[in-house]
N, C-alpha and C positions, 0 to 999 in steps of 0.2 A: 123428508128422505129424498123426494126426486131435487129436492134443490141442490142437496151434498153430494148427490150424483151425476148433475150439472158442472157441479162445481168444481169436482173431481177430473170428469170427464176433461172440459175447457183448460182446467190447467195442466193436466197432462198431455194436452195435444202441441207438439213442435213443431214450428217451421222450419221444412229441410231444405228450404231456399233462403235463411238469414244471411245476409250481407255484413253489411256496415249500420249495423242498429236496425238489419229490416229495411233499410232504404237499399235503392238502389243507386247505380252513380258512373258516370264512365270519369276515368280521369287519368293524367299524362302531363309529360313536361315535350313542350313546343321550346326547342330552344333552349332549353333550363328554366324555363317559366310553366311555374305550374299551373294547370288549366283542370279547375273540375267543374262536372256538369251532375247539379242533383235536383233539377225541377223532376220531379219524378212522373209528369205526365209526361216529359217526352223522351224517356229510356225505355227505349223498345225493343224488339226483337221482330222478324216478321221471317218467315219463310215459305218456299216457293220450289215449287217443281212446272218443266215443259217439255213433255219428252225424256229426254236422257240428261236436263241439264237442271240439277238442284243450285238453287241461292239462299245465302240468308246477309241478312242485312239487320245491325245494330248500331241503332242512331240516337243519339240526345243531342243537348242544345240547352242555350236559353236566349234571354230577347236577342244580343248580339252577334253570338258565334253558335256553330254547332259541330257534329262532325259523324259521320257515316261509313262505319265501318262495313265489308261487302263480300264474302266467300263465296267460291263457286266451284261445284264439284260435277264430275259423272256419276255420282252415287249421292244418296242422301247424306247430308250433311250429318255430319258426328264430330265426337271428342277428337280433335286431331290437330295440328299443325298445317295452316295453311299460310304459301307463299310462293312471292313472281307473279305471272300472270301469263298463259297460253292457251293455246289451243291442243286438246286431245280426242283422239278422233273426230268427233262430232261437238265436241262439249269444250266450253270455257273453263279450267282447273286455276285457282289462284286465289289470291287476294289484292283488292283495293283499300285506299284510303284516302276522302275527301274530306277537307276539313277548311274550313270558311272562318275565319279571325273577325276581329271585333271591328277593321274596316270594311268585312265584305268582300273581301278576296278570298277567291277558293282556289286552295293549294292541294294537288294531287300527282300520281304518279310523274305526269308528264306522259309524251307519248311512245317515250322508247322503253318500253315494260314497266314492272313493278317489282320496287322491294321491299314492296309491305312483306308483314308477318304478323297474321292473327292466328292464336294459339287456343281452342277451342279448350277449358278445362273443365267444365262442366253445362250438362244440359239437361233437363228436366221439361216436364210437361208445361209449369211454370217460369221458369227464369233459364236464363244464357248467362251464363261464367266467363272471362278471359281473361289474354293477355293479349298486346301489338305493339308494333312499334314499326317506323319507314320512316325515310325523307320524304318530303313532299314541296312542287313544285309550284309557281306562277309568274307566268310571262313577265319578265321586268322587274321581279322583286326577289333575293334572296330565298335559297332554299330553307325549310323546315326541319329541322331533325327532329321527329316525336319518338320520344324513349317512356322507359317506364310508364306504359300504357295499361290499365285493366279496365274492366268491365263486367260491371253484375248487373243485366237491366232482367225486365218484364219482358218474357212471351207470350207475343200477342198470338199464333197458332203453333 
């Protein structure tokens, strides 16, 4: 009896963080070249408050490249639409996007703002949901366009 009730129990329980088969994975086209990332130790999520100025940060990767997406609000971070990159009152409001190709170059906003767009669609105590997309820069090498961007990783707090 407690087996069937085990067994019951186990199979009626659902992951309301399912992805792409339960995996996680950030992935995007760099240019029209598509780029996925599914080592799943390193789709994460991390978030952070100092004061008045909340960040979250979602990053994967594997041996070669990787890429680190970066929001930053005067309020805690939620389901929302973030993009540009300023200053409000006291607090950083925006999004970043840094992303390191398989020579080692790390391509980002450049220094004259940002226009990233990372698209908060789900969040859970578990797992970060999205969408992004920006051009991104580096000294000497042709700009990045990364489009159709998403992301399901693991939240690590």
């Amino acid at each position: 009896m407690y087996f069937a009730l085990f067994t019951m129990m186990f199979n009626s329980c659902k992951k309301d963080d399912a992805g792409n088969g339960g995996e996680y994975f950030i992935r995007f086209k760099a240019n029209s070249t598509q780029v996925d990332f599914a080592v799943q130790g390193s789709l994460t999520a991390a978030f952070g408050q100092a004061g008045s100025q909340f960040n979250a940060v979602f990053s994967g990767g594997d041996a070669t490249s990787n890429i680190s997406l970066q929001v930053f609000d005067n309020k805690a971070i939620a389901e929302a639409n973030y993009t540009g990159y300023g200053i409000v009152g006291s607090s950083v409001v925006g999004a970043l996007i840094g992303y390191s190709d398989k020579t080692g170059t790390l391509y980002t906003q450049g220094s004259v703002g940002s226009n990233a767009t990372i698209t908060i669609t789900g969040l859970t105590a578990t797992a970060v949901r999205g969408t992004f997309g920006s051009t991104v820069k580096a000294t000497g090498k042709p700009d990045i366009l990364i489009t159709q961007g998403e992301f399901f990783v693991w939240r690590a707090n």
